[in-house]
N, CA, C and O atoms as a printed pandas DataFrame, in Angstrom:
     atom_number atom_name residue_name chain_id  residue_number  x_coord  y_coord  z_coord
0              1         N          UNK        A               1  -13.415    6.826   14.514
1              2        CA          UNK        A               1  -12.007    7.103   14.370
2              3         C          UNK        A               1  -11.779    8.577   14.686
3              4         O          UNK        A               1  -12.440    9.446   14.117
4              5         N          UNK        A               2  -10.710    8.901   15.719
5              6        CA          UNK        A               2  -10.774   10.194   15.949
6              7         C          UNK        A               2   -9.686   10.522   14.881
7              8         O          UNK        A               2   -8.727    9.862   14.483
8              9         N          UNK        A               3  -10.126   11.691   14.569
9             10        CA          UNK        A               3   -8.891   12.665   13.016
10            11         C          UNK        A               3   -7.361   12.614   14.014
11            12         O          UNK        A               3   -6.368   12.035   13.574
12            13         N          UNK        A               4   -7.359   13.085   14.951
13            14        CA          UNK        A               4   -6.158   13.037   15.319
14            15         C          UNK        A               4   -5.265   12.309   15.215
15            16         O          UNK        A               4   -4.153   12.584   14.764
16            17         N          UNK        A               5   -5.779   10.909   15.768
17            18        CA          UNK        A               5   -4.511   10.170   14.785
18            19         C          UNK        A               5   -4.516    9.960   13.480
19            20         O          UNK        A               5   -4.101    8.828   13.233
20            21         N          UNK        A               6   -4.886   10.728   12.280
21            22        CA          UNK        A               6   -4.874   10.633   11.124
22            23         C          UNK        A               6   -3.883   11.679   10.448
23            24         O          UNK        A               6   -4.055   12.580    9.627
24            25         N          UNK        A               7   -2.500   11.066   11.299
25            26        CA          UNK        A               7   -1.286   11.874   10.994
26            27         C          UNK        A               7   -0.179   11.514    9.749
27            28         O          UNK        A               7    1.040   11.662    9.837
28            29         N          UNK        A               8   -0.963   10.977    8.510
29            30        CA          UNK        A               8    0.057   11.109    7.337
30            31         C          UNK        A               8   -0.947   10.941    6.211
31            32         O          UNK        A               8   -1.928   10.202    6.119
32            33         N          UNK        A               9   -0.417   11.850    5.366
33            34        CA          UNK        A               9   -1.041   11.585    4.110
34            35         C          UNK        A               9   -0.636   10.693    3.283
35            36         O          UNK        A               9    0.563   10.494    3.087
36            37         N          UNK        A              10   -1.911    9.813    2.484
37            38        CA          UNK        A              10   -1.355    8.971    1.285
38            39         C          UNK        A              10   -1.625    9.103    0.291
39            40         O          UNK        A              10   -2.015   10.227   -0.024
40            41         N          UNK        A              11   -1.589    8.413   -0.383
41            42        CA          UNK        A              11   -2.165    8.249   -2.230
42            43         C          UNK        A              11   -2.642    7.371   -2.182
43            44         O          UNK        A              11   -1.831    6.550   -1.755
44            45         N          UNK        A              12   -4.008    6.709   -2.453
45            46        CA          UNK        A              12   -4.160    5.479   -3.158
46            47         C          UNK        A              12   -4.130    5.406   -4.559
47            48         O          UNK        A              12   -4.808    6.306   -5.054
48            49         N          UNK        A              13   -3.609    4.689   -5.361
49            50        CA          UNK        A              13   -3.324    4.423   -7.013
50            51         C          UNK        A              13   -4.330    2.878   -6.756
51            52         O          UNK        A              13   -4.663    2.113   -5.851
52            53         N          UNK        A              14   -4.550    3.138   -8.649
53            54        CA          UNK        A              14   -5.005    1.756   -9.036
54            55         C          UNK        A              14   -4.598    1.578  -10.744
55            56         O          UNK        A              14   -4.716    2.438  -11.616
56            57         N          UNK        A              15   -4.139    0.319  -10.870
57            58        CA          UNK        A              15   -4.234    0.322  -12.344
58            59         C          UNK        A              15   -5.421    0.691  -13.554
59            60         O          UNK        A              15   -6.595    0.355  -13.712
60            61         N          UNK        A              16   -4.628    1.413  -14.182
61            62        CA          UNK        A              16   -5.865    1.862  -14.990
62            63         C          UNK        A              16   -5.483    0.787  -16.855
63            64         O          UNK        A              16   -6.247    0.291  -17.683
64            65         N          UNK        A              17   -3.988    0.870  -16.759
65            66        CA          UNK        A              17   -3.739    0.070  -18.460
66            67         C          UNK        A              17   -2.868   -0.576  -17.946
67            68         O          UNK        A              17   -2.132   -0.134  -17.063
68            69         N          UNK        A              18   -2.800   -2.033  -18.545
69            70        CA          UNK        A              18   -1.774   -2.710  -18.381
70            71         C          UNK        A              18   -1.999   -2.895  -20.328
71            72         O          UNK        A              18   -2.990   -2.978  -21.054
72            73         N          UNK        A              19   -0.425   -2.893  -20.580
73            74        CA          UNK        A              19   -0.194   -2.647  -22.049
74            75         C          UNK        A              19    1.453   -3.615  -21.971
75            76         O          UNK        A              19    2.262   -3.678  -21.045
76            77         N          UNK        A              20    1.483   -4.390  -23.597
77            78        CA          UNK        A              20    2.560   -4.694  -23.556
78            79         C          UNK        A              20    3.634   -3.645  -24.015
79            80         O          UNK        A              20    3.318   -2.549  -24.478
80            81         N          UNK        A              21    4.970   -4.084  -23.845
81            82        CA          UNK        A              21    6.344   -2.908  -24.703
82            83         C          UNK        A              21    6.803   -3.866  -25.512
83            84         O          UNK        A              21    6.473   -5.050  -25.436
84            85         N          UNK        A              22    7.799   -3.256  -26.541
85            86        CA          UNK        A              22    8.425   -4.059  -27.505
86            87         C          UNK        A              22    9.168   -5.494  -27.527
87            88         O          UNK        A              22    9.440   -6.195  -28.502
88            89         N          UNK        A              23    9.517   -5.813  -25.564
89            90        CA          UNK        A              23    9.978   -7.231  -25.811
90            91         C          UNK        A              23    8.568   -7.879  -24.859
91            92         O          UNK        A              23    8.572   -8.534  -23.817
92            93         N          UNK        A              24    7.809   -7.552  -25.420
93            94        CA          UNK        A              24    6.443   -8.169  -24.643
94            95         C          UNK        A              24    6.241   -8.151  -23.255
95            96         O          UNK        A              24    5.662   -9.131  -22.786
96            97         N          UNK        A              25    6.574   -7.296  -22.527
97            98        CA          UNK        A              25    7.149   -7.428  -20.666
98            99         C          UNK        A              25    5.973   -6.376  -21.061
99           100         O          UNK        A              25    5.859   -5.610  -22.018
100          101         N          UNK        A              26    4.883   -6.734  -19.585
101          102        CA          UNK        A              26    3.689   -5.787  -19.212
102          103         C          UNK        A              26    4.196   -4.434  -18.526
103          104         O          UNK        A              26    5.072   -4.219  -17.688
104          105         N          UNK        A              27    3.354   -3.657  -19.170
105          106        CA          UNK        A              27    3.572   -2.232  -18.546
106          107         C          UNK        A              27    2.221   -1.833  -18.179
107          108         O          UNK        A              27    1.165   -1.797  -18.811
108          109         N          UNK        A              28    2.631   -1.466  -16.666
109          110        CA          UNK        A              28    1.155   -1.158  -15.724
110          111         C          UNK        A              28    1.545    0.497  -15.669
111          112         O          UNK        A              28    2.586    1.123  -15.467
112          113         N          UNK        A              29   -0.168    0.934  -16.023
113          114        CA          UNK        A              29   -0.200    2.222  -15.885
114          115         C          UNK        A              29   -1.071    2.567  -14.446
115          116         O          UNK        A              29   -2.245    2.229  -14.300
116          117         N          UNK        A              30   -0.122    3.441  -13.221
117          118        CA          UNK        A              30   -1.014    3.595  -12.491
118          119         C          UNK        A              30   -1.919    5.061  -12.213
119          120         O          UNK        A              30   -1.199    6.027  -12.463
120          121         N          UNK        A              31   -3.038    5.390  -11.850
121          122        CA          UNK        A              31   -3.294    6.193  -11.266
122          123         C          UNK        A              31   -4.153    6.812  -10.367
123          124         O          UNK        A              31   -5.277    6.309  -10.360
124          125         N          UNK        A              32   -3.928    8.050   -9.354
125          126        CA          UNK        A              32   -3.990    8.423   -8.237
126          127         C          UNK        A              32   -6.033    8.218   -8.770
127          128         O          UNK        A              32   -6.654    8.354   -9.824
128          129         N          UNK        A              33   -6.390    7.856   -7.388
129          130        CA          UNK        A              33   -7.742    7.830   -7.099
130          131         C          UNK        A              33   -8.310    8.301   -6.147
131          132         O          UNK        A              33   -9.528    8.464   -6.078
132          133         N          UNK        A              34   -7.257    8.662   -5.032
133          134        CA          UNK        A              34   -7.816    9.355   -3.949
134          135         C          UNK        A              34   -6.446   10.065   -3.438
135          136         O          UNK        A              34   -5.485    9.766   -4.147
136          137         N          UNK        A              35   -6.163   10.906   -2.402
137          138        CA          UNK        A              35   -5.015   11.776   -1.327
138          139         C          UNK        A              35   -5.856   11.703   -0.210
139          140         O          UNK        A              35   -6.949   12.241   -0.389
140          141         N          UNK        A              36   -5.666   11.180    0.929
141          142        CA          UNK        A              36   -6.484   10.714    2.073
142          143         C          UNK        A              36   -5.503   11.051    3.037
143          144         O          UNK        A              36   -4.292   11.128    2.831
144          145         N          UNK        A              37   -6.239   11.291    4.348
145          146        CA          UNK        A              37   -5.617   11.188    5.527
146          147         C          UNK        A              37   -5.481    9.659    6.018
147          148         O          UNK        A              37   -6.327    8.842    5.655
148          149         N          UNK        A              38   -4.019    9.145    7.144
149          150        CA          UNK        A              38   -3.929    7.740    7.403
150          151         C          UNK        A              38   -3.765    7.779    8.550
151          152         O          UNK        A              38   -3.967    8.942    8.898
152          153         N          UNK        A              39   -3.512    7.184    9.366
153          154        CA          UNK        A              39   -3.081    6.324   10.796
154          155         C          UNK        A              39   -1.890    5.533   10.357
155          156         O          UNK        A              39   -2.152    4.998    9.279
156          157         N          UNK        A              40   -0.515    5.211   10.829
157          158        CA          UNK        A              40    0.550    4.273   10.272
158          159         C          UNK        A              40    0.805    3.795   11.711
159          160         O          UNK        A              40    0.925    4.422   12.764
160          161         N          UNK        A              41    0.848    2.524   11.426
161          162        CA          UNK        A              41    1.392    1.652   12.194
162          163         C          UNK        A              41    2.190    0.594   12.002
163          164         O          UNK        A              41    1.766   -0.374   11.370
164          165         N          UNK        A              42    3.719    0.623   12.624
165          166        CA          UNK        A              42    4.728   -0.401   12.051
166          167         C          UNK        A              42    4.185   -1.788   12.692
167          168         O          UNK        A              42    3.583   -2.102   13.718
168          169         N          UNK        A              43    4.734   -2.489   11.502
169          170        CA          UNK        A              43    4.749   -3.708   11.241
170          171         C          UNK        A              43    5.457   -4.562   11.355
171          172         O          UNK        A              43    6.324   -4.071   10.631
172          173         N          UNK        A              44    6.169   -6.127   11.865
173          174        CA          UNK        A              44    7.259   -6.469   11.228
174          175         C          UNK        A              44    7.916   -6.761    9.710
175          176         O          UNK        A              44    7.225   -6.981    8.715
176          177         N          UNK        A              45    9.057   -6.731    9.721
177          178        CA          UNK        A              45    9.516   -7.051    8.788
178          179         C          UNK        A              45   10.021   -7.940    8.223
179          180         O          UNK        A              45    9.857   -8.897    8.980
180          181         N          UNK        A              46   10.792   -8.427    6.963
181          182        CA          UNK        A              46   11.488   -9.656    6.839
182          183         C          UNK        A              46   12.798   -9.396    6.073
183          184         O          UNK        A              46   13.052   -8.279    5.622
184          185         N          UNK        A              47   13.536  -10.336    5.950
185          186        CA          UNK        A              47   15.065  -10.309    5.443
186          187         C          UNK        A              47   15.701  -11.540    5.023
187          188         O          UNK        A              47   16.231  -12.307    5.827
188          189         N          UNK        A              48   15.659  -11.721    3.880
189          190        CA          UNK        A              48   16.330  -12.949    3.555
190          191         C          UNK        A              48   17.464  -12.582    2.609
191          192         O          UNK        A              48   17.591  -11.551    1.948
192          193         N          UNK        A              49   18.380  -13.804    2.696
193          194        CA          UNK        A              49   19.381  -14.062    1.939
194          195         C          UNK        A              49   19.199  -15.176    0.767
195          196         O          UNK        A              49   19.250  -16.404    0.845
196          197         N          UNK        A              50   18.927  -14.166   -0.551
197          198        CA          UNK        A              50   18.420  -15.326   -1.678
198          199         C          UNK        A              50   19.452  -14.858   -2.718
199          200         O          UNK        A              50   19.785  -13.687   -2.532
200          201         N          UNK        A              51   20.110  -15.522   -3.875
201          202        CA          UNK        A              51   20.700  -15.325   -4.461
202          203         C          UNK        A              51   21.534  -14.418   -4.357
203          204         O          UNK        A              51   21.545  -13.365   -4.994
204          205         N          UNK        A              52   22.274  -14.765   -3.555
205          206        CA          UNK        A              52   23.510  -14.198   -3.092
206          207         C          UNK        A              52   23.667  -12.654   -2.723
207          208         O          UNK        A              52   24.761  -12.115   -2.559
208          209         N          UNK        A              53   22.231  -11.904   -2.595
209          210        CA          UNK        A              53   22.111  -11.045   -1.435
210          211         C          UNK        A              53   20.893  -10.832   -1.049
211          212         O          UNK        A              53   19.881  -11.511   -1.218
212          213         N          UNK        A              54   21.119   -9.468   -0.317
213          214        CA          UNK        A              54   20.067   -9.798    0.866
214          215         C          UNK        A              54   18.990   -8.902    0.396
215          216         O          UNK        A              54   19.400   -8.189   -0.520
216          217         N          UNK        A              55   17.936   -8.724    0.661
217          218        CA          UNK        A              55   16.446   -8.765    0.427
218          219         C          UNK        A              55   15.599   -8.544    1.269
219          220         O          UNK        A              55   15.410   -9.566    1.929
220          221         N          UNK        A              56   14.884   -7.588    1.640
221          222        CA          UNK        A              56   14.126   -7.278    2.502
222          223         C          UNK        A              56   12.779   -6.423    1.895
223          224         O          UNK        A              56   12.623   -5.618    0.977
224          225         N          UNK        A              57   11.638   -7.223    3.216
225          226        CA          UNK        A              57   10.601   -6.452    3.202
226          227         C          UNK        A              57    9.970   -5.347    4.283
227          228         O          UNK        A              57   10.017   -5.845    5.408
228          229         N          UNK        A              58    9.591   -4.465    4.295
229          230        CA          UNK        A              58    8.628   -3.253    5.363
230          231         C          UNK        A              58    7.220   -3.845    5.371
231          232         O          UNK        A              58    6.686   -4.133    4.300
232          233         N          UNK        A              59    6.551   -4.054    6.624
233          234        CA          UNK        A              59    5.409   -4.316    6.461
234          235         C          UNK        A              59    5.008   -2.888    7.538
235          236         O          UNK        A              59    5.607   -2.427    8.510
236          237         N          UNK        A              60    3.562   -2.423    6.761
237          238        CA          UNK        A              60    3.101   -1.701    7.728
238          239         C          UNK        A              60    1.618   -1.635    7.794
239          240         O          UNK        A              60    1.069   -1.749    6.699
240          241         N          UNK        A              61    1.024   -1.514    8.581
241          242        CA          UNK        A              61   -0.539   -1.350    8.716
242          243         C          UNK        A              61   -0.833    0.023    8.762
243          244         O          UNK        A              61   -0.101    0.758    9.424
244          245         N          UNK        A              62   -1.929    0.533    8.072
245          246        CA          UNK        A              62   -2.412    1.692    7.874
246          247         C          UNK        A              62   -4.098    1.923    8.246
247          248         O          UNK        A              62   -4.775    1.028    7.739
248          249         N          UNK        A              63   -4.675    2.649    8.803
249          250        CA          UNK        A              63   -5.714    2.712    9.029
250          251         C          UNK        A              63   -6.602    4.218    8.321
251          252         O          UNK        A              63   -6.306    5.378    8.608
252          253         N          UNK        A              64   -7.780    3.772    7.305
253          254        CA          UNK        A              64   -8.380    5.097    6.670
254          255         C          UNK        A              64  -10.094    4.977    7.258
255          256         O          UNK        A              64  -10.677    4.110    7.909
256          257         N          UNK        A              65  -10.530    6.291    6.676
257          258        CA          UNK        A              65  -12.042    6.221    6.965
258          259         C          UNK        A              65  -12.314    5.596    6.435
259          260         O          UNK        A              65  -11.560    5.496    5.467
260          261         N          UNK        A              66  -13.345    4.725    6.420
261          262        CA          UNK        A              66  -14.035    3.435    5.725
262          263         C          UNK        A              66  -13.952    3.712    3.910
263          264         O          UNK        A              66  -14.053    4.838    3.423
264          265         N          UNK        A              67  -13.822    2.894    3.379
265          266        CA          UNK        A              67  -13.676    3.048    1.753
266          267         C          UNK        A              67  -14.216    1.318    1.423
267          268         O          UNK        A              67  -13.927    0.199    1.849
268          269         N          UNK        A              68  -14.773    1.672    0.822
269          270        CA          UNK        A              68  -15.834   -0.133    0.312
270          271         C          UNK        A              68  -14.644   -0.351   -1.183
271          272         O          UNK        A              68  -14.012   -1.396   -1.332
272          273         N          UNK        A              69  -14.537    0.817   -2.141
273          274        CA          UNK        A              69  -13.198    0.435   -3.073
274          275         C          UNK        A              69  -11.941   -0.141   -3.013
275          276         O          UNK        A              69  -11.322   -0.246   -4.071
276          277         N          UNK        A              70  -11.348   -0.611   -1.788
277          278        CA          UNK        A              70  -10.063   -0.462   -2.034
278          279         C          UNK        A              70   -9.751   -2.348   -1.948
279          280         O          UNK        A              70  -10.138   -3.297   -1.265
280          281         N          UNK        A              71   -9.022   -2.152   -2.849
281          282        CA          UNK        A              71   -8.430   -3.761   -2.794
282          283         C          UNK        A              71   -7.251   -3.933   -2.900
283          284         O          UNK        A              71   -6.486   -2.986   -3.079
284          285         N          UNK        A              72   -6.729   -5.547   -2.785
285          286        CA          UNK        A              72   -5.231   -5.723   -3.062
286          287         C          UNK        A              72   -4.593   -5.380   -4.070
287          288         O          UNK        A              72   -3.391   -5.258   -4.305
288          289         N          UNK        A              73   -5.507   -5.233   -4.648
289          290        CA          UNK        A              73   -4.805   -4.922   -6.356
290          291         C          UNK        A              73   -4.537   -3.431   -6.312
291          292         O          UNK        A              73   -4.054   -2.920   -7.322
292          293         N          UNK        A              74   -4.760   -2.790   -5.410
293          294        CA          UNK        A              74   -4.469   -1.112   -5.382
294          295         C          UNK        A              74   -3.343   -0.973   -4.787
295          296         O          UNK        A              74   -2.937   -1.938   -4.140
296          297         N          UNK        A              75   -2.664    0.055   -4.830
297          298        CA          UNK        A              75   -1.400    0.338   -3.912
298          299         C          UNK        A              75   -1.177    1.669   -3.614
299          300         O          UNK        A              75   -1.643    2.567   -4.315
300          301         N          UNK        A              76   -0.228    1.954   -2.232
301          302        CA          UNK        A              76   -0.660    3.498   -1.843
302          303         C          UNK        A              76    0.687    4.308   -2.122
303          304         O          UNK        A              76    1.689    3.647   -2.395
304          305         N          UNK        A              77    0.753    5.377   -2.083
305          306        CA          UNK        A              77    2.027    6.158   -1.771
306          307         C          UNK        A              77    2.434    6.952   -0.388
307          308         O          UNK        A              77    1.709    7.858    0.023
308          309         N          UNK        A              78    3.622    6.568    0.303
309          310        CA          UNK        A              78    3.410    7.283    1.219
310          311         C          UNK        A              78    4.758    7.500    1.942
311          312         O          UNK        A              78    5.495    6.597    2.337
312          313         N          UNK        A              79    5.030    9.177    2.090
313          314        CA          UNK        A              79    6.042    8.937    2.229
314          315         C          UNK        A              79    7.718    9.027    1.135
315          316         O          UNK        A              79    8.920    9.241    1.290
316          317         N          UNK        A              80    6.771    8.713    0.093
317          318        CA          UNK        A              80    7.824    8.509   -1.382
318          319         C          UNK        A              80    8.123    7.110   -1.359
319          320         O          UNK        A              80    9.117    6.679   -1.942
320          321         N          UNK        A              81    7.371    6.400   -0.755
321          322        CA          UNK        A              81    7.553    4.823   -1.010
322          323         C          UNK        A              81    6.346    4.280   -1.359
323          324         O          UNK        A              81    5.276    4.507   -0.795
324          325         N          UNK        A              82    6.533    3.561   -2.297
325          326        CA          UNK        A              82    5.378    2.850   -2.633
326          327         C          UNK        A              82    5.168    1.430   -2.313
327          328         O          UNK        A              82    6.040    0.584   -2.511
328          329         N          UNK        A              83    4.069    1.183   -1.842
329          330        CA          UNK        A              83    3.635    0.344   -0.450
330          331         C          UNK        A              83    2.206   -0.781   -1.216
331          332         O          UNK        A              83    1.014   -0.477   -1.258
332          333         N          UNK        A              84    2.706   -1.791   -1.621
333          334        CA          UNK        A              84    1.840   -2.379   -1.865
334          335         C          UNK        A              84    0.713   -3.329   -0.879
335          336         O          UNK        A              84    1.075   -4.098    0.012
336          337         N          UNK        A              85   -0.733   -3.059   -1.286
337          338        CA          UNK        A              85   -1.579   -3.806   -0.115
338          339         C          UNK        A              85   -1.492   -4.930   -0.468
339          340         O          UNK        A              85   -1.021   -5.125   -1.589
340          341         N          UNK        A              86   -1.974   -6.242    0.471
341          342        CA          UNK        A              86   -1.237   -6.899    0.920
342          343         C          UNK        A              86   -2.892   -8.021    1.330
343          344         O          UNK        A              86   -3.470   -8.994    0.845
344          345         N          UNK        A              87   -3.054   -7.025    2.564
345          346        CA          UNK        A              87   -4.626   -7.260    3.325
346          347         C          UNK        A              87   -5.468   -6.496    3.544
347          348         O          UNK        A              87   -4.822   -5.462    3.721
348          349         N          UNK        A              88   -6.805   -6.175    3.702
349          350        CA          UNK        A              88   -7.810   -5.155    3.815
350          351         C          UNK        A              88   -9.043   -5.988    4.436
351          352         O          UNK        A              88   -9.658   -6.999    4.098
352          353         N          UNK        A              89   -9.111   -4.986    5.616
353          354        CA          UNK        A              89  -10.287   -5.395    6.730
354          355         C          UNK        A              89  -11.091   -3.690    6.710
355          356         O          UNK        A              89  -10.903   -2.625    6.123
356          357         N          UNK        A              90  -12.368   -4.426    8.072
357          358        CA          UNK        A              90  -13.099   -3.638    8.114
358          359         C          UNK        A              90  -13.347   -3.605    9.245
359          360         O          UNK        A              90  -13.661   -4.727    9.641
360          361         N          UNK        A              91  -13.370   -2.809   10.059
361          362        CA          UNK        A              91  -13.416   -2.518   11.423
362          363         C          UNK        A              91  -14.173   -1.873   12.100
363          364         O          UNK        A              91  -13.909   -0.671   12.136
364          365         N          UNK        A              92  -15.093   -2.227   12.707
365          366        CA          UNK        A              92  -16.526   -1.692   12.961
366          367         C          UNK        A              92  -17.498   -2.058   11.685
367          368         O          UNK        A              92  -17.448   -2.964   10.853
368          369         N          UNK        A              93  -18.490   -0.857   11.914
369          370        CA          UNK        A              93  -19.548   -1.381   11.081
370          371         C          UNK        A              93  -19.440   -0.066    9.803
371          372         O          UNK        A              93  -20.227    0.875    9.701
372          373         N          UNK        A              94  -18.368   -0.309    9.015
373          374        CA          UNK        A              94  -18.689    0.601    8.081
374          375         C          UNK        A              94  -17.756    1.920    8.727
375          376         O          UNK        A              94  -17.882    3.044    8.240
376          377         N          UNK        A              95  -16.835    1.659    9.846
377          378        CA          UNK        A              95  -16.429    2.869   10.301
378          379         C          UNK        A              95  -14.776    3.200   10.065
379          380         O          UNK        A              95  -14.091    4.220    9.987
380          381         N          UNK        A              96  -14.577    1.950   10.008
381          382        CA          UNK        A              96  -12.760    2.566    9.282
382          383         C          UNK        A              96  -12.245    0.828    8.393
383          384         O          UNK        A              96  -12.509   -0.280    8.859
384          385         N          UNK        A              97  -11.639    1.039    7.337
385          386        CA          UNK        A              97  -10.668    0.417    6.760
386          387         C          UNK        A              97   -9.722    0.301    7.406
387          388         O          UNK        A              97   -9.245    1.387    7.737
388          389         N          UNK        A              98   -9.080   -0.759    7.841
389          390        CA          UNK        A              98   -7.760   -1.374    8.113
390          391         C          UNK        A              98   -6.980   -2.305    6.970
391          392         O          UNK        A              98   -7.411   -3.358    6.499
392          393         N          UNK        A              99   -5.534   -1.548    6.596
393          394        CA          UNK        A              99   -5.025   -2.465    5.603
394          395         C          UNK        A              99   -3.697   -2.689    5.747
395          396         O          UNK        A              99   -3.169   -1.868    6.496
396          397         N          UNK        A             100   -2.878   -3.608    5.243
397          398        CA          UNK        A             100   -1.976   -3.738    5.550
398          399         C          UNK        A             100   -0.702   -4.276    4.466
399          400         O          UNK        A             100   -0.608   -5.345    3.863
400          401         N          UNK        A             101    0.303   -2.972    4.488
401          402        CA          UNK        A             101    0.633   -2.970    3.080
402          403         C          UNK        A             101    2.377   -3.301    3.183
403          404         O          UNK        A             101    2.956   -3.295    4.270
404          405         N          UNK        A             102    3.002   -3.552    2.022
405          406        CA          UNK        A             102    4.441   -4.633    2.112
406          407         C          UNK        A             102    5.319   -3.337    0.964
407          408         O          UNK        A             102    4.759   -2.817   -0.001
408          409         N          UNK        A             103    6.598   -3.082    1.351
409          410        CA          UNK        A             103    7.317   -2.098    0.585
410          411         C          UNK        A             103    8.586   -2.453    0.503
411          412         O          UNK        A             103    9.083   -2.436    1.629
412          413         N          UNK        A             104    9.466   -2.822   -0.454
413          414        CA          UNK        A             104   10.575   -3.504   -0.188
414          415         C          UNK        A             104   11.734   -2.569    0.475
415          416         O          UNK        A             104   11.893   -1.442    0.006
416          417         N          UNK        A             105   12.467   -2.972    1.453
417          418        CA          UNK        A             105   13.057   -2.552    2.246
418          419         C          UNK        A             105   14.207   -1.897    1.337
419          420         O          UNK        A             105   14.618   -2.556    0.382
420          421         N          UNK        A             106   14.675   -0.781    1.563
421          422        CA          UNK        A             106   16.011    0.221    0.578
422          423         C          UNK        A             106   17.294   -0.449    1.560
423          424         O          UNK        A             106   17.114   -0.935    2.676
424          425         N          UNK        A             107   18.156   -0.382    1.099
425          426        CA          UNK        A             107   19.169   -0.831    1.480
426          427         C          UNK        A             107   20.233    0.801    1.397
427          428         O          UNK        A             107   21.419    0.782    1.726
């Protein structure tokens, strides 16, 4: 992977507590595990009309130096949006992570 295209920085987070609150609704505690350089690459997106408005998702693919940690259950920051993974490949032999993460679209 050449650094050059490793033109945005992210966050990866992971849950560290999931704890209940007073009307029993889970509260996930996250936190930062790495600040990495990325590769971004858009994705399509989606848009539906469900209960009487509309709803959208960002999909985007991101590419890091190889990381054997990272799973769906992690999520990144980037940008000031938080981008949940989705999918995670491996590309080459040990030479870069490819993942591909879903952020709900702002209106």
């Amino acid at each position: 992977m050449r650094a050059g295209k490793l033109d945005r920085t992210i966050t990866l987070q992971r849950v560290t507590n999931s704890t209940s609150n007073g009307f029993n609704e889970p509260v996930e505690t996250w936190t930062d595990i790495a600040t990495l350089e990325a590769q971004q690459r858009p994705d399509r997106g989606t848009e539906r009309f469900t209960a009487q408005q509309l709803s959208g998702q960002a999909m985007m693919t991101f590419q890091i130096r190889y990381r054997a940690d990272l799973t769906i259950e992690d999520r990144i920051v980037c940008g000031g949006r938080i981008w949940n993974i989705v999918d995670v490949r491996e590309l080459g032999r040990c030479v870069v992570t490819e993942f591909v993460a879903v952020a709900r679209a702002e209106a």
